[in-house]
N, C-alpha and C positions, 0 to 999 in steps of 0.2 A: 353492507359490503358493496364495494365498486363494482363494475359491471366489465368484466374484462373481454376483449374480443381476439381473435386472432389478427395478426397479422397481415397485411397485404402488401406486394411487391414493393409497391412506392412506399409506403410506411417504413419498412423494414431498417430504415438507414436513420434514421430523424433520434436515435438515441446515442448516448455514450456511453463507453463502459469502460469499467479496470482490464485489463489486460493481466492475466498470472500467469505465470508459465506450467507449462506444461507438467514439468520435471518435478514440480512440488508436489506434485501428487502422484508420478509415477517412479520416480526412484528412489530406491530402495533408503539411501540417507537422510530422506526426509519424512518416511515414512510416522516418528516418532513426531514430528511437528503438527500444530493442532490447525486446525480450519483457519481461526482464527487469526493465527502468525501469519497462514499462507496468504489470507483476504489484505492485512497489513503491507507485507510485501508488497500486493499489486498495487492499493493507494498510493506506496513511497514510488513505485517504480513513475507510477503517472507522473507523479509532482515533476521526475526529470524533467521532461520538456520544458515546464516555465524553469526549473533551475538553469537551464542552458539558454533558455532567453533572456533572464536577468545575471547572464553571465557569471553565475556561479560555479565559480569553476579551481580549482586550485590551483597552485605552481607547475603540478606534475601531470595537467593536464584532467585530473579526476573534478566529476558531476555533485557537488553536497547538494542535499535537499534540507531544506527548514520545512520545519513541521512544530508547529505546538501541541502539547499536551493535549489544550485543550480546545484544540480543531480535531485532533482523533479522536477526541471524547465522544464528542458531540457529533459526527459522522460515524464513530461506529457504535455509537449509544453503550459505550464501558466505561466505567470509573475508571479515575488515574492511575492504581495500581493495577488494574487490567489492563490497560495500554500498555504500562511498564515492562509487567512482566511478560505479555505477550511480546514487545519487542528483546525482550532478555531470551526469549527461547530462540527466536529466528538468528540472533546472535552465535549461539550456543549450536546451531544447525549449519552457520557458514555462512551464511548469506549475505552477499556483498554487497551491501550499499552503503555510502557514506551520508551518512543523514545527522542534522543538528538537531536535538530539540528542543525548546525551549519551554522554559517551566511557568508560566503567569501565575505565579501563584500571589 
């Protein structure tokens, strides 16, 4: 097992992370939504940024994210009906993001 250490000021900054909001976890209507959907969420949300640099953008002004299958697989180490239906919940909870995915099957 790795040798993990704390932290120092300078170090602190040197990683990236997902970004989730906050509200996924403390209100009350996403309460039923699983870890899972919430962790997905914040991967689509990141993608935005290169979505609006490859100017993915639609007529009315909205952000699509492409995402395949099987790049969320293998990031979030779930088979493709896990992916699926974790994105079928965050669906079913509201969550707005306009995301393509594509199937490589």
């Amino acid at each position: 097992m790795a040798d993990f250490e704390y932290f120092r000021a300078e170090e602190s900054d040197q990683f990236s992370f997902f970004r989730i909001p906050k509200a996924l976890f403390t209100e009350k209507e996403f309460a039923s939504l699983s870890t899972d959907a919430k962790l997905l969420y914040g991967i689509l949300l990141d993608r935005i940024s290169l979505s609006k640099k490859n100017g993915w953008i639609d007529s009315e002004g909205y952000v699509y994210i492409i995402y395949t299958i099987a790049e969320l697989q293998e990031l979030l180490r779930m088979f493709f009906c896990t992916v699926c239906t974790t994105w079928g919940s965050s669906i079913r909870a509201r969550l707005s993001l306009y995301a393509l995915f594509l199937f490589d099957l």
